[in-house]
C-alpha positions as CSV (number, residue, x, y, z in Angstrom):
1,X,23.2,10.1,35.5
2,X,25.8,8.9,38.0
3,X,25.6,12.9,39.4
4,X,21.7,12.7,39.9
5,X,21.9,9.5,41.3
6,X,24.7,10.5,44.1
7,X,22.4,13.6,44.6
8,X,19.4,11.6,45.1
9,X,21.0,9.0,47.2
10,X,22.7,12.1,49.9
11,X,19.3,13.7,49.4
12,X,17.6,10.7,51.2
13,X,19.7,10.1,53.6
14,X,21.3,7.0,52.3
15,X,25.1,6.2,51.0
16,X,24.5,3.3,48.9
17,X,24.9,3.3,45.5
18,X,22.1,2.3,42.8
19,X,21.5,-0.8,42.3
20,X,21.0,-0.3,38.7
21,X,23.1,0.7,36.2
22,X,22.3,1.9,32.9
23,X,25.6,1.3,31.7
24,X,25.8,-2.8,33.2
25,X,22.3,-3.1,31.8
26,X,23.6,-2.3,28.3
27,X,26.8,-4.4,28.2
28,X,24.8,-7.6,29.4
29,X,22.4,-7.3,26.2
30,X,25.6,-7.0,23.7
31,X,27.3,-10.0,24.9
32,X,27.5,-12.9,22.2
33,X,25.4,-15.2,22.4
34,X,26.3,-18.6,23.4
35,X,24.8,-22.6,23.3
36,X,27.1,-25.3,24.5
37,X,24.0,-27.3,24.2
38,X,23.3,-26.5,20.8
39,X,27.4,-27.4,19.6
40,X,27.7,-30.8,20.2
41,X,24.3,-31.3,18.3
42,X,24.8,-28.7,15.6
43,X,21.2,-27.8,15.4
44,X,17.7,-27.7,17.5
45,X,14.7,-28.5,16.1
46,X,11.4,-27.5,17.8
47,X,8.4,-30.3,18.4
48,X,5.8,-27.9,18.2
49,X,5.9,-25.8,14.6
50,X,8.8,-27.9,13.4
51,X,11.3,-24.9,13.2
52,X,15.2,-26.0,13.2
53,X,17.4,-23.7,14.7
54,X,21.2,-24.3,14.0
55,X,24.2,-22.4,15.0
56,X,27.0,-21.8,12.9
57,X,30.5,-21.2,14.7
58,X,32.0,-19.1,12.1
59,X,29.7,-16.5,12.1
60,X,28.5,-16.6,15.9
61,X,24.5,-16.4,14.9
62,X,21.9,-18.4,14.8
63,X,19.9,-19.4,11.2
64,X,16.6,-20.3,11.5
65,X,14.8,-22.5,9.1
66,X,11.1,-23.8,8.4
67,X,10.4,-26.3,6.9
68,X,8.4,-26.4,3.3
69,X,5.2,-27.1,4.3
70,X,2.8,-24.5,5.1
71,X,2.1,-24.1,8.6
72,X,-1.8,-25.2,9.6
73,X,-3.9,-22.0,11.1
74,X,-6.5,-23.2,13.8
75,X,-10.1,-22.9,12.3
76,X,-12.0,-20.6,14.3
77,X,-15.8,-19.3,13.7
78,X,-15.5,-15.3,13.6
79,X,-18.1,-13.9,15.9
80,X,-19.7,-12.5,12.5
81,X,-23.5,-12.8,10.3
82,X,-22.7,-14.0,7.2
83,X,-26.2,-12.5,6.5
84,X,-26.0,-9.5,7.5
85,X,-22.6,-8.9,8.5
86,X,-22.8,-7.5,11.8
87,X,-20.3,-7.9,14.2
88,X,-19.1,-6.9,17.6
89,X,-18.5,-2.8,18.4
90,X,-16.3,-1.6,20.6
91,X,-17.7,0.1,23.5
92,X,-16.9,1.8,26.9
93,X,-17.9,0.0,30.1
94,X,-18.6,3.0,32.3
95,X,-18.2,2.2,36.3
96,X,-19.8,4.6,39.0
97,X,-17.0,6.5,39.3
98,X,-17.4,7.3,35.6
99,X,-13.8,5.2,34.8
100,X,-14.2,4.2,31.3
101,X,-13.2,1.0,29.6
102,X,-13.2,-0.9,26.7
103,X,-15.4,-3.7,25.7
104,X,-16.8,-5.5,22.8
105,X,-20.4,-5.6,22.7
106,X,-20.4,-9.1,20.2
107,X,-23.7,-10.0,18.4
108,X,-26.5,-12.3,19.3
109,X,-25.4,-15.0,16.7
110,X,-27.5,-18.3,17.3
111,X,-27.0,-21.8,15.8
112,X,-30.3,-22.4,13.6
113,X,-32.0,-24.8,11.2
114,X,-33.5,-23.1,8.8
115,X,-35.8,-25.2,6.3
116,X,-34.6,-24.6,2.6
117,X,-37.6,-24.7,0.6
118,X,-35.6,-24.8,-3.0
119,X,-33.2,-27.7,-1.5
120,X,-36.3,-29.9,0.0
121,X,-33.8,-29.7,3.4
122,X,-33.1,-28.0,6.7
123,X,-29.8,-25.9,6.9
124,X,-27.6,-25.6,10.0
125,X,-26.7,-22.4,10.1
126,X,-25.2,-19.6,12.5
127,X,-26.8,-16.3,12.5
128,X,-27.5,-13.6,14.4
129,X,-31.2,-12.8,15.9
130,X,-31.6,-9.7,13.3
131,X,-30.8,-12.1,10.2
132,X,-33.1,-14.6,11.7
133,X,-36.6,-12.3,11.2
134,X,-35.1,-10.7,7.9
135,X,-35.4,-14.8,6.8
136,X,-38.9,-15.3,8.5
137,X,-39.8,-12.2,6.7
138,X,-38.5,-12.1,3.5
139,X,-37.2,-15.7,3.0
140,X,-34.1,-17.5,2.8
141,X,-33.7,-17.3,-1.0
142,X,-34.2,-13.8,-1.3
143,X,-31.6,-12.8,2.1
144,X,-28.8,-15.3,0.7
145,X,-29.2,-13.9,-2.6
146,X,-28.5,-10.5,-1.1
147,X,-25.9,-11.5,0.8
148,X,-24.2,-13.3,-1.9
149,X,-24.2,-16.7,-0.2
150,X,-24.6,-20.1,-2.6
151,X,-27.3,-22.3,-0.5
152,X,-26.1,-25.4,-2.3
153,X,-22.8,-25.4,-0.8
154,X,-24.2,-25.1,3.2
């Protein structure tokens, strides 16, 4: 490496060596690691997802440890039917020059309500445009029951 390099650097000209080293590079990632911070506390615990990170002297690593409770997922709506069960496909978006990329193409999903003749009451519901004439056409009992969705619990 050090041979190519030398060659490389008289080939153009110049006489300075590299300045990178794949052998420096390699020692600075094996160091140990160190936290003067973290010794006179004995341990870090984050504010964010309540991890506690202490450091043990003997043994020159840190332990990580969570805490019991189960960590709360953010709720998000999938970009999905639940009547149909369509969802976004994945497509190339094709410039002029015929330079492909990828993109989803996601579904026309529409906040509705949707009178429930069984229940006496109008249903909020999210669904795309397709599901939306499959109910004007067939009705909402019928479609749910397809789908396998209980009405009673919307």
């Amino acid at each position: 490496m050090a041979a190519a390099s030398a060659t490389a650097a008289v080939f153009f000209g110049t006489t300075r060596t590299p300045c990178f080293h794949r052998a420096d590079a390699s020692k600075r990632f094996l160091q140990p690691f160190k936290a003067e911070a973290v010794s006179d506390v004995g341990f870090v615990t984050s504010q964010l997802s309540g991890v506690r990170i202490s450091y043990d002297m003997s043994s020159q690593l840190p332990s990580i440890s969570t805490p019991s409770l189960p960590a709360l997922q953010p709720i998000v709506a999938r970009r999905i039917c639940p009547f149909t069960g369509k969802k976004a496909n994945r497509a190339n978006k094709i410039s002029f020059s015929a330079h492909k990329t990828k993109k989803l193409q996601f579904v026309n999903l529409q906040y509705k309500r949707v009178w429930w003749e069984a229940g006496k009451r109008f249903l909020k519901l999210r669904l795309s445009t397709k599901a939306l004439k499959t109910i004007e056409k067939n009705g909402i009992d019928v479609v749910a029951k397809k789908a396998g969705i209980d009405l009673r619990k919307l």
